[in-house]
Structures are given as structure tokens and as C-alpha cells.
C-alpha positions in Angstrom: 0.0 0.0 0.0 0.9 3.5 -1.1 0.7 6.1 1.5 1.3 10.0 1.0 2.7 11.8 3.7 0.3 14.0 6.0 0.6 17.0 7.7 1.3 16.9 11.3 -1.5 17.9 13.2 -1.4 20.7 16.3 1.6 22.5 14.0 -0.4 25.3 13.3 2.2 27.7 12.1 3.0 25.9 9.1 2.7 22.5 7.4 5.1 19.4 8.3 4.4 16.7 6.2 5.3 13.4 7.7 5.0 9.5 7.5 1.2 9.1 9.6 -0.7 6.2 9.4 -4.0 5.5 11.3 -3.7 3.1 14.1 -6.2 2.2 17.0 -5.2 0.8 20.5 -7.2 -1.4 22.4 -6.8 -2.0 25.9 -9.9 -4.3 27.1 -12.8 -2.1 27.3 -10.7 1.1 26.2 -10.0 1.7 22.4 -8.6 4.9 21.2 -7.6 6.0 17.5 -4.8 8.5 16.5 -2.2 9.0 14.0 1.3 7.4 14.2 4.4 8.9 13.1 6.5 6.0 11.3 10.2 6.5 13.0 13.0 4.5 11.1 15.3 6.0 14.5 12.9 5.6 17.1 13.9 2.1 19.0 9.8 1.6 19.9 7.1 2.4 20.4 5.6 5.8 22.5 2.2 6.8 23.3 1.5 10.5 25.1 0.1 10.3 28.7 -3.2 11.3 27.1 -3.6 8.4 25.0 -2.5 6.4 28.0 -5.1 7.6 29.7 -7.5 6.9 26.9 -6.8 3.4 27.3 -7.2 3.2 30.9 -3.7 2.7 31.8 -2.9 4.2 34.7 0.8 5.1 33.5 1.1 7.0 37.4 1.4 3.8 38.9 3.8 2.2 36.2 7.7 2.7 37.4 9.1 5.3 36.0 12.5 4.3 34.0 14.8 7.1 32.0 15.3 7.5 28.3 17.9 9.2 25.9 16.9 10.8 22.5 18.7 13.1 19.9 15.9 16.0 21.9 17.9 14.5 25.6 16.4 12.8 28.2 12.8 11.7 29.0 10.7 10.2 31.3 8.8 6.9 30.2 6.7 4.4 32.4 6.6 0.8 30.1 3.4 -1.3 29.2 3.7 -4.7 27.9 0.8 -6.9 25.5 -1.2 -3.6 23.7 -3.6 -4.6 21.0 -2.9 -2.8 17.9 -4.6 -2.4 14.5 -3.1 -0.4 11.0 -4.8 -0.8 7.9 -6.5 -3.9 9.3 -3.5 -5.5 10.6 -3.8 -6.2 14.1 -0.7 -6.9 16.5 0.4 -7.3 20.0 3.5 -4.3 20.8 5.3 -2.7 24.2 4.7 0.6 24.2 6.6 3.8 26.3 4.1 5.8 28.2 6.3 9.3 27.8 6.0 12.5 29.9 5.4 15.5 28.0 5.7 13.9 24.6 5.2 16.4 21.8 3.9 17.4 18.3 4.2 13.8 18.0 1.5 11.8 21.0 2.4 8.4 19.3 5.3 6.7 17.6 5.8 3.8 16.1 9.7 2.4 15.6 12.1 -0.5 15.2 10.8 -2.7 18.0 7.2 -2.9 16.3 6.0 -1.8 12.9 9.1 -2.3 11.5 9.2 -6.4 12.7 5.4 -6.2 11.2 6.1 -4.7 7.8 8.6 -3.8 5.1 8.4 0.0 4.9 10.2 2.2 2.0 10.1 5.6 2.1 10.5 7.8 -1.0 11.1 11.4 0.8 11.3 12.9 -2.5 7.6 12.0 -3.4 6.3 12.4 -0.2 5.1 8.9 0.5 6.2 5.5 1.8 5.0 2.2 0.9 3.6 -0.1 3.3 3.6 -4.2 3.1 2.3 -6.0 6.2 3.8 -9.6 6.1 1.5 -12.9 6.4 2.3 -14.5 9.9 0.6 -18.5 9.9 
């Protein structure tokens, strides 16, 4: 699947066009749908405190561990078996519950979308092409 790049949204000032793609969480009772940056450098994946929330995690009561990023240091409380779905393929992934996380309130790196799919990007058109692979 072809995808174009999409703005970023809350950068109101001018327009960022990055690699989104729709994703939902699920969480038991909780779902909640957002856009996901695709991060070829981001080690996993990262949710804001709101979408953590959302979900009915309470992140507060998660230990807090510390991270390092090219932006420095940050917070992150860790959650382990999240349901995921993107473009109708649904997965299990850990996720990092960050502090203050910002334009971007989810992430998706290395760790999981990228052990789910082949992803090319083609910066100079503005898109990336997504293949899910067939597990049995």
C-alpha cells in the first residue's frame, strides 16, 4: 500500500508533512484511534500520557525508568501486550508511556512496525509504501 505523507497535526504555524498512518489501540474495554508517526530511528514504540489515559492505563502507577533521544532525556513508564490495528493488521506491541511527549503523541519504531512490515520511504515524493507480512 501507497501512502502520502500528511501534515502533522497541532503545527499550526506551518505544514510538516510526515510518515502518519491511522492506528487504534485497544486496551480491554478502552480503544482509542490516532495517527502514528513512522520513525525508522525511534527504537519503539511511545504513546502521550493522554492516549494512555484513553486506554485506561494508569501510566502513574507504572515505574518510572529514563530514556535518551537526539531531543535529551525523558521520562517513560513501560506497558507490555497492547492490541494494535493499522490498515486492518492487528498486533500485539510494548509501548513507552512518555511524559510530555510532543507534536508527536504516538510513535511507532524499530521494536514494532518495523518487525510487522517492510516499509520504503520515497522522501522525494512524499510517501512510503507499506507491506504487512503474512504470519501462519
Amino acid at each position: 500500500m501507497i501512502v502520502s505523507y500528511s501534515p502533522l497535526p497541532d503545527i499550526k504555524s506551518k505544514v510538516v508533512l510526515a510518515p502518519l498512518v491511522p492506528i487504534t489501540f485497544y486496551n480491554g474495554k478502552y480503544e482509542f484511534s490516532t495517527l502514528a508517526l513512522i520513525d525508522s530511528g525511534a527504537s519503539g514504540a511511545v504513546i502521550s500520557t493522554v492516549i494512555a489515559e484513553a486506554l485506561g492505563i494508569d501510566w502513574n502507577k507504572i515505574p518510572v525508568k529514563g530514556g535518551f533521544s537526539v531531543g535529551g532525556s525523558f521520562r517513560f513508564h513501560p506497558v507490555k501486550d497492547i492490541k494494535a490495528s493499522v490498515y486492518d493488521n492487528d498486533f500485539k506491541l510494548n509501548l513507552s508511556v512518555i511524559e510530555g511527549v510532543s507534536p508527536y503523541k504516538c510513535i511507532l519504531g524499530q521494536a514494532d512496525i518495523f518487525k510487522k512490515a517492510k516499509i520504503t520511504f520515497e522522501g522525494y515524493k512524499n510517501q512510503f509504501e507499506i507491506v504487512f507480512r503474512e504470519f501462519n
